[in-house]
DRENZA-464125 format. One record per residue (C-alpha): x, y, z. Coordinates in steps of 0.25 Angstrom, whole numbers, plus 2048, in hexadecimal, padded with zeros to 3 digits. Each point is the difference from the previous one (the first is absolute). Layout:
BEGIN
XYZ/...
//
This chain:
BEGIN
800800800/80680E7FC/80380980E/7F4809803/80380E805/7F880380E/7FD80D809/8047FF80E/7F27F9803/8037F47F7/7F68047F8/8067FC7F1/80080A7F8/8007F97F2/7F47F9806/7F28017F6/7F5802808/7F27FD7FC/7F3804805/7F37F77FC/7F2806801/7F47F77FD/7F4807800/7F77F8802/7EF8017FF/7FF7FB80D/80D801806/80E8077FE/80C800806/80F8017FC/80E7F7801/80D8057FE/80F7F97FF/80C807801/8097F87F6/8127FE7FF/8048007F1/7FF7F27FC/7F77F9809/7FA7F57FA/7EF8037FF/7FF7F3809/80680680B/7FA80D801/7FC80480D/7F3806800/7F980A80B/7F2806801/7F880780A/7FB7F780D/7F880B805/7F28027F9/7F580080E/7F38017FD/80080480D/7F37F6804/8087F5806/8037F97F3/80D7FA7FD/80B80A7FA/8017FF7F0/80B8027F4/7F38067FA/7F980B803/7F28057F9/7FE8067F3/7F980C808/8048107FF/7FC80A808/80380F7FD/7FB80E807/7F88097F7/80D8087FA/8047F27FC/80A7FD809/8057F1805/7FB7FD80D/8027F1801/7FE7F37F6/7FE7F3803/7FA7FB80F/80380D805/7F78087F5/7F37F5804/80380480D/80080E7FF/7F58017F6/7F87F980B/80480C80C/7FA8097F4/7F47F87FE/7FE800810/80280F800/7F88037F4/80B8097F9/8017F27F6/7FD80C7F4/80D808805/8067F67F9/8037F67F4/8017F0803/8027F67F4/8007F2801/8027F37F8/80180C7F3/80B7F87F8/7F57FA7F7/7FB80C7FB/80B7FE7F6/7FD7F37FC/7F18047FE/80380D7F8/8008007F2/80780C7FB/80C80380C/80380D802/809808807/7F380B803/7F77F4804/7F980180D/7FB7F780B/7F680180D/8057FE80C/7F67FA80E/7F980E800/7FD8007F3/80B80C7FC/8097FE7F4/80F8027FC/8097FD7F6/8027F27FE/810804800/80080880B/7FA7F2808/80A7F77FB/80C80A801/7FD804811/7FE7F0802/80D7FD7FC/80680D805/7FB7FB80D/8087F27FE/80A8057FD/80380A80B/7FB7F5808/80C7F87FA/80980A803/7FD80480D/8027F1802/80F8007FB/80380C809/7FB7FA80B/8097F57FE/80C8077FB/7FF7FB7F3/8098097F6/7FD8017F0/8068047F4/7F88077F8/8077FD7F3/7FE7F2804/7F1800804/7F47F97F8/7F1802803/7F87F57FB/7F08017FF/7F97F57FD/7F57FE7F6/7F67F57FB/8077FA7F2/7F18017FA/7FF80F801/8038087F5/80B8087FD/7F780F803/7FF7F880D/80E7FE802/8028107FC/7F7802809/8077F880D/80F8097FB/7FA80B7FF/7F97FE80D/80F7FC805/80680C7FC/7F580A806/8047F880D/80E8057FE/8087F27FA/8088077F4/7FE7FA7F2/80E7FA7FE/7FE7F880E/7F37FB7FF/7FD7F17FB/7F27FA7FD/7FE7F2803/7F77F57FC/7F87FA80B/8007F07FB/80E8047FB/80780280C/7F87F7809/8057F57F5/810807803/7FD7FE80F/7FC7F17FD/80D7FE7F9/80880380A/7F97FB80C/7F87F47FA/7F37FD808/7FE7F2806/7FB7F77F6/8068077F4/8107FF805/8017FB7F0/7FC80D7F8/80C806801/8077F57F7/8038027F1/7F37FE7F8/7F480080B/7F78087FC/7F480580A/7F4807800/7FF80C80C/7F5807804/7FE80D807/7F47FE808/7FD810806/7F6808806/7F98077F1/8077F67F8/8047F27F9/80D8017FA/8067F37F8/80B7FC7F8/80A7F47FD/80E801801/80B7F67FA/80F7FF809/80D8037F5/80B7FA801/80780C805/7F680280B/7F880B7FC/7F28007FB/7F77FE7F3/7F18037FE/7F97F67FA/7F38097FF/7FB80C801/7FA80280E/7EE7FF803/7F8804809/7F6807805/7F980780B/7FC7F4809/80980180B/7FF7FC80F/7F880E803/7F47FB7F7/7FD7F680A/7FF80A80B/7F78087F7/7F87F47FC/7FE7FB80F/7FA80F804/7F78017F5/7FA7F3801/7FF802810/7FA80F7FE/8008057F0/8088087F8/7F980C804/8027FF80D/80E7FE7FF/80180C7FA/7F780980B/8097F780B/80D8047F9/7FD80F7FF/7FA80280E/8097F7807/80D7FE7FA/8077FC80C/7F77F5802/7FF7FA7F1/80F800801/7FF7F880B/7F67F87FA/8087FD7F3/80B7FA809/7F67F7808/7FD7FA7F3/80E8017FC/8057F780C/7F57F77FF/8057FE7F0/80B7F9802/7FC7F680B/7F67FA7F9/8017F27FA/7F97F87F8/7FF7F380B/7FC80780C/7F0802803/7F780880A/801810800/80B80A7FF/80080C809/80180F7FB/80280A80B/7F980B7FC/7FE80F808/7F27FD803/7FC80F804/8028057F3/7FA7F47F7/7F5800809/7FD8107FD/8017FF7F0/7F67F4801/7F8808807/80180B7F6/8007F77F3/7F97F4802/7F480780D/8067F3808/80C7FF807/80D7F67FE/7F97F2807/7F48037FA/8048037F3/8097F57FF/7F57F7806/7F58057F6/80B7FC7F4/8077F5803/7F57F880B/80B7F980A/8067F77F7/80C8087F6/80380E808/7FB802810/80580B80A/8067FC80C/80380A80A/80A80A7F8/8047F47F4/7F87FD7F3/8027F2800/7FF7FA7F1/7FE7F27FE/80D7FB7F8/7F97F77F5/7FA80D7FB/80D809803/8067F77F6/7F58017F6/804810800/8107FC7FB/7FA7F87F4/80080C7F6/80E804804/8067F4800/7F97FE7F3/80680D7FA/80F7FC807/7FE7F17FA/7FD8077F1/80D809800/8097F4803/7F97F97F5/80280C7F6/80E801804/8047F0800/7F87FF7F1/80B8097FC/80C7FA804/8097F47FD/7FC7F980C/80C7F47FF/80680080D/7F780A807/7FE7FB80D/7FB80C80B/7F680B801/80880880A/7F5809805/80580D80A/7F880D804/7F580180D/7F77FB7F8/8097F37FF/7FD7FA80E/7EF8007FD/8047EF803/7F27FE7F6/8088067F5/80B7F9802/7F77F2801/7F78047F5/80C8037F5/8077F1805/7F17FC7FD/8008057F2/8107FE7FC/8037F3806/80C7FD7F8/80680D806/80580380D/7F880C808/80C808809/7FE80B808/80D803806/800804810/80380F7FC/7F58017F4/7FB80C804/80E808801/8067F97F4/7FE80C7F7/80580A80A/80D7F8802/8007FB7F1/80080E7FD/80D803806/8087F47FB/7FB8057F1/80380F804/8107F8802/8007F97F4/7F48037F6/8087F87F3/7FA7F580A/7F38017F6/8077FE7F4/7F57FE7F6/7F28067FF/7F47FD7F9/7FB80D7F9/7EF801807/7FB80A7F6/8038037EF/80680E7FE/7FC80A7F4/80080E7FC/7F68057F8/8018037F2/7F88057F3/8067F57F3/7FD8017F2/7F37FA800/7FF7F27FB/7F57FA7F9/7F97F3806/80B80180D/7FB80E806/7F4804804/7F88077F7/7F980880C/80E807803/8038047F3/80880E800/8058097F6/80B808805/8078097F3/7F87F97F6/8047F2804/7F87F5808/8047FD80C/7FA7F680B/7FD80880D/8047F9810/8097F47FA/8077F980C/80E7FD7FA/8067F880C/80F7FF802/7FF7F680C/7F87F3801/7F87FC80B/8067F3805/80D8037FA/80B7FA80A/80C80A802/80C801808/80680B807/80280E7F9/7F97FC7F5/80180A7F6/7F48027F4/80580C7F7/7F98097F6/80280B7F9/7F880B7FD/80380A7F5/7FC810801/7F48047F5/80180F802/80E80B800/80480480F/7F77F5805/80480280F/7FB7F2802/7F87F4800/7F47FC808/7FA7F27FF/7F57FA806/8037F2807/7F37F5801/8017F2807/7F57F57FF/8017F3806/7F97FA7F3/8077FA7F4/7FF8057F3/7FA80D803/80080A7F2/7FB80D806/80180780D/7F3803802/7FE7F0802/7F780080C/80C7F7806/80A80B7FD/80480B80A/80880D7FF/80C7FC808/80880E7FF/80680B7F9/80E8007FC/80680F7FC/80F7FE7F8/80680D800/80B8037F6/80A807805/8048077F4/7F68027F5/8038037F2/7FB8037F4/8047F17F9/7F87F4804/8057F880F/8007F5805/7FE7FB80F/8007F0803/7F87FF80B/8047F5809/7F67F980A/8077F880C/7F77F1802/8047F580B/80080980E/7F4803809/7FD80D7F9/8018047F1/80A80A7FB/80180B7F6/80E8047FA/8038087F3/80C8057F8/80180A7F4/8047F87F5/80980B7FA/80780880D/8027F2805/7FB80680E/7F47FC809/7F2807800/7F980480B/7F47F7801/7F3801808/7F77F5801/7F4802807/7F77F5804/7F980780A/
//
C-alpha cells in the first residue's frame, strides 16, 4: 500500500470520504466511510447515524421519517421523529397553521407526469411550495445532521475528496433524476461532488461484498440473480450477471411499479374505515394517522402465512373514536361492530383486532402485483444459471411476501438478507467508492430528437405533411440516436453532428424526446414524451456553415451532454434542460 499522509489526529488526508443519503418514501437516513487509498470495496468500514428516537419509547433506528417541518418563513425546524414530534406540540397548541409539515412526499415525483422545477405540493395543512424547495430542506436537513454527526465525533474531511450520494428508484426518469440533483444542490452538495445512485444497483453492490445467508454463491464468476428493492412508494427490479473481473452486468432494464409495503397500510385503513375518512383523519390529526401508519406498519411484517386467530393493532382510540363519531354518527366499536359483526375486525380496549385469514386476503393484490414484476423481469432474461431472487428494502421483511414469491418461483431461491432494509443505504456507499463496480447498463427508454425530413410517400404520415421553402417536409419525426434495450458499457459515447443553416447562427437548439415504445416515428406518439432541451452554443459564429458534434455520455446513472465545434477544435458550452 503507497504511505498515506496524515494530520496530527490521524486523520488521512489522502482518504476519500463518502456520504450516502437514501431518501426514502417512508424513511431516510445516511451512511458515510472514510476510505485509505487503496482499500479494497470489501473491507470498507461503514458508519451511520444510531440516534434517530422517536421519542415514544420505540427502539432507536439507522432511519429516521421521511417528515419535514418548517416555520412560515420556510426555515428548517426539525425532520424525521423530531419534525412528527414537533408537529404534534403544534397540533396540541393550535398554531399547526404557523407552520408547514410534509410527510411521506417523495412519491409525488413518481405520480407526476411532467417534473418541473416550478411544481408544487401540499403540505398536512393544506399550503403549497415548491416541489424543489421540499426536496432540497429535507436533504439539507441530512445533511447537517450528518455533519453535526462527524464534528461530534472529531471526524476531519477533505473537501477535495468528499462525494455525496443521493439515492433514487432505477424506474424514475431522467427529469426525475434532475430533479433529485437539482434538489442536492439547493441543499448545498456542489455539482462536481454530488453522485446519483440506483437503489437496486447498490443494494445489488452491497450484496457483493457481503453475501447474504443463502446466496454465499452470487458473488462467483457467472451467477446471475434477480434483486428487488422492495420500498415504501415503490417496486424496484432488475437482474444482474457477476463478470469475471467482479464487477456487474445488467441483464434487463429494471420494472416496477407503485406497489410498495406503504399500499398495504393504506389498504388495511380504507377497508377498516374508507378512503374518505383516511383523508378527514389525516388532515385533522396528522399526528395520529402517522401513528397509525406505523401500527399497521409493525404489524406488516409479522404476519405469516401458518399462523391463525387475530393480529392486534394498537391504535389512539381518542381520536379514531371522534372522527367515527363525525363520519360515520357512531363511534370506533360501534362502527366497527356495525361492518364487520364480531367475526374479521373487533375493538378490544385500545387495539383493532383483525382476524388473520382475512389480514392475509388484503396482501393478495400486492403480492400479485410484486409476483407480476418478477415474472416480467425473468421473461426477459437468459435465466441458465440464475438461482436467487435477493429481495432487500423494508418492504422485504413482510414474511408473506417472501412466502408467496417462493410459492410462485419454486426453482428459485427467495433471500432477504439480515440487513435488507439498509442495503441500499450502505450499498450506496460502496458504489460511491467504486461506481465502475456496475460496468454494463441496459438502456430503459429509446432516445430521439425531433425532426422535419423530406417527406416520403407510403412511409410518412400524410397528416403531418409540411412545406417549408416550397418543399414537403414531414412534421414531429422521432429520429432516435439510442435504442431502448441497448446494452452499453461505461462512458459510452453516441455522437452526432449538426450543421449551422443560417450565417452567424449563435447556436443550435434541439428538442430531446424519449418513449419506452419500440419503433416510435413521431414524437407526438401518445408513448413519446419531451425529455428536454438541449442549447449548443457556438462560440465563434461566422459567416460559413459550422459544425458542432454533439456528444451524448450513456452507461452511468445520469445521461450526459457534451459538445465541441468541429472547426475551433474547442468545447461549446452546452445546456441541457430536462426540467
Amino acid at each position: 500500500m503507497a504511505d498515506r499522509k496524515s494530520d496530527s489526529k490521524g486523520v488521512f488526508s489522502e482518504s476519500y470520504f463518502i456520504a450516502a443519503i437514501d431518501f426514502g418514501t417512508s424513511y431516510s437516513g445516511y451512511a458515510f466511510a472514510v476510505i485509505p487509498p487503496n482499500t479494497d470495496i470489501k473491507n470498507v468500514k461503514i458508519y451511520s447515524n444510531q440516534a434517530w428516537n422517536s421519542g415514544n419509547n420505540e427502539a432507536v433506528s439507522l432511519k429516521t421519517p421521511t417528515s419535514l417541518l418548517l416555520n412560515k418563513d420556510k426555515e428548517i425546524i426539525s425532520f424525521g421523529y423530531e419534525a412528527e414530534n414537533d408537529y404534534s406540540d403544534a397540533m396540541c397548541d393550535g398554531v399547526q397553521d404557523d407552520y408547514y409539515y410534509f410527510h411521506r412526499f417523495k412519491m409525488e415525483l413518481y405520480n407526476s407526469k411532467d417534473i418541473t422545477s416550478t411544481m408544487t405540493i401540499k403540505d398536512a395543512g393544506g399550503k403549497y411550495m415548491y416541489a424543489v424547495e421540499v426536496f432540497a430542506f429535507s436533504i439539507k436537513a441530512l445533511k447537517d445532521h450528518l455533519e453535526e454527526h462527524l464534528k461530534r465525533n472529531k471526524v476531519q474531511t477533505n473537501a477535495d475528496k468528499t462525494k455525496w450520494i443521493l439515492t433514487v428508484p432505477a424506474i424514475w426518469t431522467d427529469a426525475a433524476k434532475q430533479f433529485m440533483r437539482k434538489s442536492g444542490e439547493m441543499a448545498g452538495i456542489p455539482h462536481n461532488k454530488l453522485f446519483i445512485a440506483l437503489e437496486p444497483e447498490v443494494a445489488s453492490v452491497y450484496c457483493q461484498c457481503f453475501p447474504p445467508l443463502g446466496g454465499l454463491d452470487i458473488g462467483s464468476t457467472g451467477s446471475k440473480y434477480l434483486i428487488a428493492d422492495l420500498g415504501g412508494g415503490t417496486v424496484d427490479i432488475t437482474a444482474h450477471e457477476t463478470l469475471i473481473d467482479g464487477s456487474l452486468k445488467e441483464l434487463t432494464k429494471a420494472y416496477g411499479k407503485n406497489c410498495g409495503g406503504n399500499m398495504i397500510e393504506n389498504h388495511f385503513i380504507e377497508a377498516i374505515f374508507g378512503s374518505e375518512f383516511l383523508e378527514v383523519y389525516k388532515k385533522q390529526y396528522p399526528d395520529s394517522y402517522v401513528y397509525l401508519l406505523r401500527c399497521f406498519e409493525s404489524m406488516k411484517r409479522t404476519i405469516q402465512s401458518n399462523k391463525s386467530g387475530f393480529v392486534n393493532v394498537t391504535v389512539q382510540y381518542t381520536t379514531l373514536d371522534k372522527v367515527c363519531e363525525t363520519k360515520f354518527g357512531t363511534g370506533l366499536r360501534e362502527h366497527i361492530s356495525l361492518k364487520f359483526g364480531h367475526d374479521k375486525v373487533k375493538v378490544y380496549k385500545d387495539k383493532i383486532r383483525i382476524d388473520l385469514m382475512y389480514a392475509k386476503s388484503l396482501f393478495t393484490g400486492i403480492c400479485k402485483d410484486i409476483s407480476l414484476l418478477v415474472q416480467d423481469v425473468l421473461q426477459r432474461v437468459n435465466t441458465f444459471n440464475l438461482k436467487h431472487i435477493v429481495l432487500v428494502g423494508g418492504f422485504a421483511k413482510c414474511w408473506l411476501i417472501h412466502e408467496y414469491l417462493q410459492t410462485s418461483f419454486p426453482k428459485l431461491d427467495v433471500i432477504v438478507p439480515e440487513d435488507s432494509d439498509l442495503a441500499v443505504l450502505k450499498g450506496s456507499v460502496l458504489f460511491g467508492y467504486k461506481p465502475d463496480i456496475i460496468s454494463y447498463r441496459i438502456i430503459r427508454y429509446a432516445y430521439g430528437i425531433l425532426a422535419t425530413p423530406p417527406f416520403i410517400e407510403n412511409v410518412h404520415d400524410v397528416k403531418r405533411k409540411i412545406y417549408f421553402d416550397g418543399s414537403a417536409r414531414c412534421n414531429n419525426v422521432f429520429v432516435p440516436f439510442m435504442e431502448s434495450s441497448t446494452l452499453v458499457s461505461r462512458n459510452t459515447e453516441v455522437k452526432r453532428r449538426y450543421n449551422t443553416s443560417e450565417r452567424f447562427q449563435t447556436g443550435h437548439w434541439i428538442q430531446i424526446f424519449y418513449t419506452e415504445k419500440e419503433n416510435t416515428q413521431y414524437t407526438d406518439d401518445i408513448s413519446c414524451r419531451k425529455l428536454g432541451e438541449l442549447i449548443v452554443n457556438i462560440p465563434t459564429p461566422s459567416l460559413e456553415k459550422r459544425s458542432v458534434d454533439v456528444v451524448f455520455h450513456f452507461g452511468d446513472t445520469e445521461l450526459t451532454v457534451t459538445a465541441c465545434d468541429t472547426e475551433a477544435k474547442t468545447k461549446c458550452s452546452v445546456f441541457f434542460n430536462i426540467i
